[in-house]
LODREN-255180 format. One record per atom (N, C-alpha, C, O): residue number from 1; atom name; x, y, z negated; residue in one letter. Coordinates in steps of 0.05 Angstrom, whole numbers, plus 5000, padded with zeros to 4 digits. Each point is the difference from the previous one (the first is absolute). Example, Ala and Ser with C-alpha at 12.3 -4.5 7.8 and 13.67 -1.06 7.14 Angstrom:
2
+------+------+------+------+------+------+
| pami | doza |    X |    Y |    Z | nunu |
+------+------+------+------+------+------+
|    1 |    N | 5264 | 4886 | 4844 |    A |
|    1 |   CA | 4982 | 5024 | 5000 |    A |
|    1 |    C | 5018 | 5024 | 5000 |    A |
|    1 |    O | 5021 | 5000 | 4987 |    A |
|    2 |    N | 4972 | 5021 | 5027 |    S |
|    2 |   CA | 5016 | 5024 | 4999 |    S |
|    2 |    C | 4985 | 5022 | 4986 |    S |
|    2 |    O | 5010 | 5022 | 4996 |    S |
+------+------+------+------+------+------+
//
This chain:
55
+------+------+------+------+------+------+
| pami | doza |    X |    Y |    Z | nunu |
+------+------+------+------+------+------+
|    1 |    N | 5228 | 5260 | 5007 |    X |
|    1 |   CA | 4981 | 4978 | 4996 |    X |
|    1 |    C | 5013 | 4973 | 5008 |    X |
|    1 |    O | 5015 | 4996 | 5019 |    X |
|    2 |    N | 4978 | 4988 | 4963 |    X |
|    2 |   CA | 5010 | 4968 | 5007 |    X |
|    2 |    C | 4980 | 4990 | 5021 |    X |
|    2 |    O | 4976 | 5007 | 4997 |    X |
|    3 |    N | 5029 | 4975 | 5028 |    X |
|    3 |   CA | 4973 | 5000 | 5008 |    X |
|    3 |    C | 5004 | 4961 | 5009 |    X |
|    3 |    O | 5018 | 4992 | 5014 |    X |
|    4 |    N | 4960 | 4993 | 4973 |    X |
|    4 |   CA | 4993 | 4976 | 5000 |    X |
|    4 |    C | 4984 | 4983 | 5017 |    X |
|    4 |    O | 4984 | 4989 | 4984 |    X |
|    5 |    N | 5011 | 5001 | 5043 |    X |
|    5 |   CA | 4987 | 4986 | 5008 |    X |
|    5 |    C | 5004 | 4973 | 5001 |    X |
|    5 |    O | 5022 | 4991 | 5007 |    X |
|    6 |    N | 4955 | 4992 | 4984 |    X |
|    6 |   CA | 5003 | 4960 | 4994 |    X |
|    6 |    C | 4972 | 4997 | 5021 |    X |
|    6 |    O | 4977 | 5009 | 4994 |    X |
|    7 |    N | 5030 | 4978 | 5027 |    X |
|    7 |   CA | 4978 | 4988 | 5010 |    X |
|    7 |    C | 5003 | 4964 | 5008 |    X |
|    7 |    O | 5019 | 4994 | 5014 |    X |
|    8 |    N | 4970 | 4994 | 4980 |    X |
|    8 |   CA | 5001 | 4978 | 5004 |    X |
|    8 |    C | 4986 | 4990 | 5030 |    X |
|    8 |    O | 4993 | 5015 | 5018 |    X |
|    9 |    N | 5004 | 4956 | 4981 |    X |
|    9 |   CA | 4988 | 4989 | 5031 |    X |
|    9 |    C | 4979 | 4979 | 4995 |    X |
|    9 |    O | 4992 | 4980 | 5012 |    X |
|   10 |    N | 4998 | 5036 | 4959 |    X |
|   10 |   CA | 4968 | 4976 | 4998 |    X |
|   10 |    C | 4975 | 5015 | 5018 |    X |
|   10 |    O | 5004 | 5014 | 5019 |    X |
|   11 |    N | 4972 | 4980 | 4969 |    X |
|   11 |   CA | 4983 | 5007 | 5015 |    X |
|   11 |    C | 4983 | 5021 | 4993 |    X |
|   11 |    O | 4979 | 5006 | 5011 |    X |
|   12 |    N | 5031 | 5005 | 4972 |    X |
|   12 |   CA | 4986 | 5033 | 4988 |    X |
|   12 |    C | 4982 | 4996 | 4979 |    X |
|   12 |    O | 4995 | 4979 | 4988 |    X |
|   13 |    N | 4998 | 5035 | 5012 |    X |
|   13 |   CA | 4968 | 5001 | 4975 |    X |
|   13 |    C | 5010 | 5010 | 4973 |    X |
|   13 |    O | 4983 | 5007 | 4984 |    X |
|   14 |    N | 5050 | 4996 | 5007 |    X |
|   14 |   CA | 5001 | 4998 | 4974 |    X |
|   14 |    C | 4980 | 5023 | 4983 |    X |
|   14 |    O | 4989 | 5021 | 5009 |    X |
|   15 |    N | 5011 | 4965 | 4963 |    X |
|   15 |   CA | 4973 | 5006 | 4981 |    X |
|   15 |    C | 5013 | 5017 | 4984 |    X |
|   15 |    O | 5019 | 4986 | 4991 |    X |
|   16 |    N | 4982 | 5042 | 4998 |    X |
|   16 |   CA | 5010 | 5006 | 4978 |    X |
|   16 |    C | 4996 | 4993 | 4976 |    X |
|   16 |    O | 5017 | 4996 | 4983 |    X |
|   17 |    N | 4946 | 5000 | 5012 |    X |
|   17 |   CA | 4987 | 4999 | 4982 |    X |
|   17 |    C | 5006 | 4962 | 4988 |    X |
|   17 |    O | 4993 | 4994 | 4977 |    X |
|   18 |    N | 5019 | 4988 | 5039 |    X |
|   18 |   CA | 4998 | 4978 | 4996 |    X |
|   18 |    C | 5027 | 4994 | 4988 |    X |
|   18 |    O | 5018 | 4995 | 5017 |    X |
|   19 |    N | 4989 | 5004 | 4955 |    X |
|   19 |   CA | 5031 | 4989 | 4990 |    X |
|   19 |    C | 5008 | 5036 | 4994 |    X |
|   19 |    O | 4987 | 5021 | 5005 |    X |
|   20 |    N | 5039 | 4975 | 4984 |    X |
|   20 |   CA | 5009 | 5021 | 4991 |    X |
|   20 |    C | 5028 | 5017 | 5013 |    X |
|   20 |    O | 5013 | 5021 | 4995 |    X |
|   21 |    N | 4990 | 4957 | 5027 |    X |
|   21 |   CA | 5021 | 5014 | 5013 |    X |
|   21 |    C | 5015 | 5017 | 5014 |    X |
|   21 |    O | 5023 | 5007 | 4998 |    X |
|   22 |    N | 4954 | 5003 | 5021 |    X |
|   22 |   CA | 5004 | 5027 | 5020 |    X |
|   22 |    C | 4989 | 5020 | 4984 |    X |
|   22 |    O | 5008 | 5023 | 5005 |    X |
|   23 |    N | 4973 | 4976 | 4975 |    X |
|   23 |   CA | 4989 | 5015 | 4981 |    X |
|   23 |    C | 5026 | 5007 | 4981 |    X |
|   23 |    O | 5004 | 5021 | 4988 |    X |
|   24 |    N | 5006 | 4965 | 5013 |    X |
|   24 |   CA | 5029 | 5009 | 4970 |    X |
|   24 |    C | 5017 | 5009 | 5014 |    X |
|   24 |    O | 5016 | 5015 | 4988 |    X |
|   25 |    N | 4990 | 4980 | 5044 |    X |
|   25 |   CA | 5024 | 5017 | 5010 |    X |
|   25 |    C | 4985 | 5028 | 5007 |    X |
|   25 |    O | 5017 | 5017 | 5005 |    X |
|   26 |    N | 4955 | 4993 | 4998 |    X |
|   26 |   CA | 4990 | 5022 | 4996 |    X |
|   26 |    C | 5005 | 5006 | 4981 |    X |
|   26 |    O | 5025 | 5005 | 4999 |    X |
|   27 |    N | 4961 | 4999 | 4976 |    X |
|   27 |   CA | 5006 | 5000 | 4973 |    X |
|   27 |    C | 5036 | 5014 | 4994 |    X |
|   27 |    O | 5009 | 5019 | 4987 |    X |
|   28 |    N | 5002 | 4961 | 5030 |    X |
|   28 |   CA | 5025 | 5013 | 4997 |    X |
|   28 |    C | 5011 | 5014 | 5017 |    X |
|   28 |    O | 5020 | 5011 | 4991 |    X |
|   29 |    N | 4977 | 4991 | 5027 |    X |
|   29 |   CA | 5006 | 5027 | 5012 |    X |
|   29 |    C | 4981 | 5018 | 4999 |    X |
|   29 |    O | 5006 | 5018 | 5016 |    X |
|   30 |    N | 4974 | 4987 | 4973 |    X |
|   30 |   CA | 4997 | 5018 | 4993 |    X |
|   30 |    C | 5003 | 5020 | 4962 |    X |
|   30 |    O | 4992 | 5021 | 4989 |    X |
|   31 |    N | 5024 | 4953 | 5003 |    X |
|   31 |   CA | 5016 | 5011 | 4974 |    X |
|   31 |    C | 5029 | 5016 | 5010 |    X |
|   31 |    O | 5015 | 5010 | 4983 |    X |
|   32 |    N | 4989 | 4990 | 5036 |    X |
|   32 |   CA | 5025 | 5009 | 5014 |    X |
|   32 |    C | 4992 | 5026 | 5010 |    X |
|   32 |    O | 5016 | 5018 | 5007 |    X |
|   33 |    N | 4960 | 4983 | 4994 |    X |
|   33 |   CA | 4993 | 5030 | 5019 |    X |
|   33 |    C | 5005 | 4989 | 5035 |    X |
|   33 |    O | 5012 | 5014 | 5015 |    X |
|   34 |    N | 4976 | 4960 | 4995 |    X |
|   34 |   CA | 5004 | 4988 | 5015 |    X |
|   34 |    C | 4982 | 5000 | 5016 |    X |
|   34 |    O | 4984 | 5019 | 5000 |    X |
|   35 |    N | 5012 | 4962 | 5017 |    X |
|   35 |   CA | 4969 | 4994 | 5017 |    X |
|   35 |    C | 5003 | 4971 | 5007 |    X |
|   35 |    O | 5022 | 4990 | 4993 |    X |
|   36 |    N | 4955 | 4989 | 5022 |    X |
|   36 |   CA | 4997 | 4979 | 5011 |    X |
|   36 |    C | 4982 | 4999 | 5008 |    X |
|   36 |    O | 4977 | 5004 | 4992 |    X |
|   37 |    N | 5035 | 4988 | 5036 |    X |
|   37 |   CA | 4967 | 4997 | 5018 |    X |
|   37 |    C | 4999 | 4965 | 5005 |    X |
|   37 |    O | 5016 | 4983 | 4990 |    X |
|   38 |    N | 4965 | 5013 | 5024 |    X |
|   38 |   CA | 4995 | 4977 | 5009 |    X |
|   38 |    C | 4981 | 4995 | 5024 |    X |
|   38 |    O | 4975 | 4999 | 4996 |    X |
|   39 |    N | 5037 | 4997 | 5029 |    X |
|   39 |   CA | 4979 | 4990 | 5027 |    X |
|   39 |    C | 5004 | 4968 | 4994 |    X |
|   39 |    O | 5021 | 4991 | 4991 |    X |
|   40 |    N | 4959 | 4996 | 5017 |    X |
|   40 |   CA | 4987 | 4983 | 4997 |    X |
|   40 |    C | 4975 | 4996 | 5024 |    X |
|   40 |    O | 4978 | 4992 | 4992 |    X |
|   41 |    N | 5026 | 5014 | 5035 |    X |
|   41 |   CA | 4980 | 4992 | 5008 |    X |
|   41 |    C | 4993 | 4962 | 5002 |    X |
|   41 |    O | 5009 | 4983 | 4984 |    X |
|   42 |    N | 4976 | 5011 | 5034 |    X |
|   42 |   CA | 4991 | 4973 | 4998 |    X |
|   42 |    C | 5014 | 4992 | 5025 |    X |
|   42 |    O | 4997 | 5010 | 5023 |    X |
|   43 |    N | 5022 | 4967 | 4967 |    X |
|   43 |   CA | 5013 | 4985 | 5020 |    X |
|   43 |    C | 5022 | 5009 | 4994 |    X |
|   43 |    O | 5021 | 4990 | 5007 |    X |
|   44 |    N | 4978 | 5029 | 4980 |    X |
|   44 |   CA | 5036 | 5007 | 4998 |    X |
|   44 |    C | 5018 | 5020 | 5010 |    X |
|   44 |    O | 4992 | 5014 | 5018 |    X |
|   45 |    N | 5028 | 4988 | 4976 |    X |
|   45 |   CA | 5013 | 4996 | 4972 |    X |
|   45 |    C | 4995 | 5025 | 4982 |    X |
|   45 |    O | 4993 | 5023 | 5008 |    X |
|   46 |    N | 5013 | 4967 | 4966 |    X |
|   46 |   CA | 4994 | 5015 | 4982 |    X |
|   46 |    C | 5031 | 5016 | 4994 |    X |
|   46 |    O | 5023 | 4991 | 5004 |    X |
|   47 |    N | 4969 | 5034 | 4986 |    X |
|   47 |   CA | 5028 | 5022 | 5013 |    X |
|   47 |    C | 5002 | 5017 | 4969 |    X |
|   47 |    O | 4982 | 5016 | 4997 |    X |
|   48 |    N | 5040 | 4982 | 4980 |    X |
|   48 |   CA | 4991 | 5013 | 4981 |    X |
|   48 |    C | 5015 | 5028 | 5009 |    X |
|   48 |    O | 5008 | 5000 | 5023 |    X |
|   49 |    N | 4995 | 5021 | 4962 |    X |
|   49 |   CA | 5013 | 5020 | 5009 |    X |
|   49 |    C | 5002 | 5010 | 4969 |    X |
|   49 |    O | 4982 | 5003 | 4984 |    X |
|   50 |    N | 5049 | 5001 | 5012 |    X |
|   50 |   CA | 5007 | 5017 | 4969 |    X |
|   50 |    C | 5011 | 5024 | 5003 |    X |
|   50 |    O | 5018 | 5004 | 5017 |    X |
|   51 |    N | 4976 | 5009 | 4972 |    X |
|   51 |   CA | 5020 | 5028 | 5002 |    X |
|   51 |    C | 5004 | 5003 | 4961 |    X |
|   51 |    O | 4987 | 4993 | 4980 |    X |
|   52 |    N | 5035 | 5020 | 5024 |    X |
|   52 |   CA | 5011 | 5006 | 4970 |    X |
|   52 |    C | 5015 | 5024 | 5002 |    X |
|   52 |    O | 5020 | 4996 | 5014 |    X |
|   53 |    N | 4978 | 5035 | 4975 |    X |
|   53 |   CA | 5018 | 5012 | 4997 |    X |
|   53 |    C | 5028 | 4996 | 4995 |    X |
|   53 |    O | 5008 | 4977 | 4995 |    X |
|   54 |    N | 5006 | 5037 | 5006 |    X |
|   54 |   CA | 5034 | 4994 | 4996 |    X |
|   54 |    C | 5009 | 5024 | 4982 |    X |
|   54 |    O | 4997 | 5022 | 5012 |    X |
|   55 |    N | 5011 | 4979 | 4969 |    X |
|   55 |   CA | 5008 | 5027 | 4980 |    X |
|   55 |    C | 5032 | 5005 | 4998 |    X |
|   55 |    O | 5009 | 5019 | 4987 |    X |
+------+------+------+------+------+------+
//
């Protein structure tokens, strides 16, 4: 497994449903046979998490 963490140092909350962005890197990892999570509590920080098989 490839394994991906991006967390930044804003203040949390991110929206999936708002814009198409964290929605299309789902979208694509899970065309990979992948996963993506996302914590987001309030205040921060927002923490994505990718995993991707490796063949």
């Amino acid at each position: 497994m490839l394994f991906a963490e991006i967390t930044d140092d804003g203040r949390g909350g991110a929206d999936v449903s708002q814009g198409s962005g964290l929605d299309g890197i789902r979208r694509r990892a899970a065309a990979l046979d992948g996963t993506m999570e996302i914590s987001r509590p309030p205040g921060g920080p927002t923490v994505i998490t990718v995993e991707l098989p490796c063949a």
